[in-house]
N, C-alpha and C positions, 0 to 999 in steps of 0.2 A: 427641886427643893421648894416647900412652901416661902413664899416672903410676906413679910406684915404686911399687911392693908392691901396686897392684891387679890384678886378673886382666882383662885385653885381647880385647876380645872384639867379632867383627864379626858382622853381621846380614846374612841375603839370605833374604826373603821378598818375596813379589812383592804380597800384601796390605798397602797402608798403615797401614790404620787396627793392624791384626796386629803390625806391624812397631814401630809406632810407640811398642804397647803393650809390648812387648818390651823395648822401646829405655827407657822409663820403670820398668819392673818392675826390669832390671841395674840400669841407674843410679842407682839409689834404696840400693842394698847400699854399703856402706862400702868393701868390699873389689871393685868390679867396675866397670870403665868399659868404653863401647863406644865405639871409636876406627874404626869407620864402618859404613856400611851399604849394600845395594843390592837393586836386585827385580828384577833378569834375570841369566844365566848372562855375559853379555859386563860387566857393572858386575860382579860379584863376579870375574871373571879377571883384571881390572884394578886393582879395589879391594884386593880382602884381600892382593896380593903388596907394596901397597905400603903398607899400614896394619900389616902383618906382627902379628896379634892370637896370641894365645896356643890360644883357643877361635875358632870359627866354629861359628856357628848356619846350619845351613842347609835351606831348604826342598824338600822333594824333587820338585815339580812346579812349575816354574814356563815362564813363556811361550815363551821360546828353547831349551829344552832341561832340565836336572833338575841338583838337587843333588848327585846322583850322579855327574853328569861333574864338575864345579866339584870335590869331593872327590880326584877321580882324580887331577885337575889337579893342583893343591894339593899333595894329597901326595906327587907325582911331583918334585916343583920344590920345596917346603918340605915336608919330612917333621917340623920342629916343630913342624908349624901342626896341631893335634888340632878334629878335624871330628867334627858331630853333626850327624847325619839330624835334621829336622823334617816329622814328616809326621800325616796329617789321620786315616789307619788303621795297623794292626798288618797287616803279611801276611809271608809267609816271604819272597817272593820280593822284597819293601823292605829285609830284612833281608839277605837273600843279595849283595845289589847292597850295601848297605852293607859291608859286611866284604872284597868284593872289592877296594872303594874305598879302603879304609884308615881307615875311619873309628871312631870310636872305640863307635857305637852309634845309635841313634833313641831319641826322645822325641817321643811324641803332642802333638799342637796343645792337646789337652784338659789336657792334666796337671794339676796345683794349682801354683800359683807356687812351694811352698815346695819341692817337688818337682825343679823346673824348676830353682832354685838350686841344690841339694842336687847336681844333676845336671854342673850346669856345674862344679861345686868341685870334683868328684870329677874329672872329664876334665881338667882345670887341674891337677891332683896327679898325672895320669897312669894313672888308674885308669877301665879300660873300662867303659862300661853293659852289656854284653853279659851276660848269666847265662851261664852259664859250661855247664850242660845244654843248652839251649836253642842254644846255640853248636854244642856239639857236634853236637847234632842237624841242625844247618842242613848243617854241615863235612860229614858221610856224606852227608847227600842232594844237596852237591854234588858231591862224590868221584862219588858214584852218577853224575849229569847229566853229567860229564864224562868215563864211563867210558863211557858210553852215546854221545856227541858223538863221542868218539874214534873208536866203530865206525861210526858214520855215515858220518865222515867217509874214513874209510879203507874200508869195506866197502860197507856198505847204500848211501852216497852214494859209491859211488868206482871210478871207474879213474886214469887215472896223472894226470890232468887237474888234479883234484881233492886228490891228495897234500899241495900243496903250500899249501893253505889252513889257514891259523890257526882254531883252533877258533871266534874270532867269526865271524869267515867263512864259515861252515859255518853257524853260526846265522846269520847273514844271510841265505846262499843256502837253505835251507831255508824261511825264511818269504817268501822271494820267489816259494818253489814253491806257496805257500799263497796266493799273489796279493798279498800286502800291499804297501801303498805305502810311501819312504820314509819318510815321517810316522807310517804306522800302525806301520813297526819300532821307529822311536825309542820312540815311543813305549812299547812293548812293552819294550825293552830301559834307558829309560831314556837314552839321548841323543839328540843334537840331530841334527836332518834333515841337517844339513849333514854331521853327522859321517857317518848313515850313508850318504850320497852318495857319500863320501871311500870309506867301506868297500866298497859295491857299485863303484866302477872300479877298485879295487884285485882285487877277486875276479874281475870279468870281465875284466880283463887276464891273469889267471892261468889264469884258464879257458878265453884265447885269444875272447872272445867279444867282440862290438859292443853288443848289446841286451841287455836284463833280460828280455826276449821269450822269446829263447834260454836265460837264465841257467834261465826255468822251464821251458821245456819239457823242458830237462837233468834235472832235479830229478826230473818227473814219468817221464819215461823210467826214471831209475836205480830210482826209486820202484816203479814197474811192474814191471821187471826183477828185484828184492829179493823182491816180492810174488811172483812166479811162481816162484823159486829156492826159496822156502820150501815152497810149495804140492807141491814135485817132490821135496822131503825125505821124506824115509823117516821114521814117526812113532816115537817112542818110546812103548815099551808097557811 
């Protein structure tokens, strides 16, 4: 239950004993209650819309799918709801997936408690974790990824087939040409199997195709065809 003037804050890790540890370290603060908690992607899509917290803690791997979609969600449907990555390591590409999410930052599993607080007050005041270089740095190497995605998708992966795919799409069908399963993409990208099921019949509708058979064989052709096109380039000297 919310109380006036404490800061509301929900939990989704999918380790109990973690969780639980969490759930005693806030509630112990004067100024912090936790008004629920969950350890799969389907309990916190349900949970936090109706516990409506201020902060959400949330864990970036867990069993159904990742914090990173639970985030998307969220902020897509409550954009007051200020979200923080929990995760086990530091990498660019946790941080990248964060920010696209809307979140306000990551905090390592290891952190020191006081740390941890210090972190939540700050995102309850409206003030990001993100360092502000560090940001910027991530922002050009996505610009970069996305300028690069864009010629895939339109050149190196493309005839008129192809136009009409959204750049996740295009990272879908690319790692489909790589052979991965939908499990191994989620993975890779951070959501749930189902989601990208949803995404591959969307792409192979578009691409006029029946199988994911097809989807790679397309890939490896366009792939083939890019690779010769270049080979038949005239070098700069």
């Amino acid at each position: 239950m919310r109380e006036e003037g404490k800061i509301s804050i929900f939990l989704l890790d999918d380790h109990e004993i973690l969780r639980r540890g969490l759930h005693d370290l806030l509630s112990g603060e004067p100024d912090m209650v936790v008004v629920g908690e969950a350890g799969t992607v389907a309990g916190a899509l349900a949970g936090i819309p109706a516990a409506h917290p201020e902060v959400a803690l949330l864990d970036l791997r867990l069993p159904d799918g990742s914090g990173v979609e639970v985030c998307r969600e969220i902020r897509a449907h409550h954009p007051d709801i200020k979200c923080v990555m929990l995760t086990s390591f530091a990498d660019d590409a946790a941080l990248i997936d964060a920010i696209m999410a809307g979140a306000y930052g990551y905090v390592l599993k290891d952190v020191g408690s006081g740390e941890l607080l210090r972190a939540v007050r700050d995102v309850a005041a409206g003030r990001s974790l993100l360092d502000p270089a560090a940001t910027a740095r991530l922002l050009e190497r996505m610009r970069t990824d996305a300028e690069a995605g864009a010629g895939a998708g339109a050149g190196e992966l493309g005839d008129d087939r192809s136009a009409d795919l959204t750049a996740q799409e295009r990272r879908i069908l690319l790692l489909i040409g790589e052979g991965l399963t939908n499990r191994a993409i989620g993975e890779r990208l951070h959501l749930a199997e189902k989601t990208i099921k949803n995404y591959v019949s969307g792409l192979l509708a578009k691409l006029g195709m029946e199988r994911r058979s097809q989807a790679a064989a397309y890939v490896a052709r366009l792939q083939a065809q890019g690779a010769q096109e270049r080979k038949t380039q005239p070098q700069k000297h």
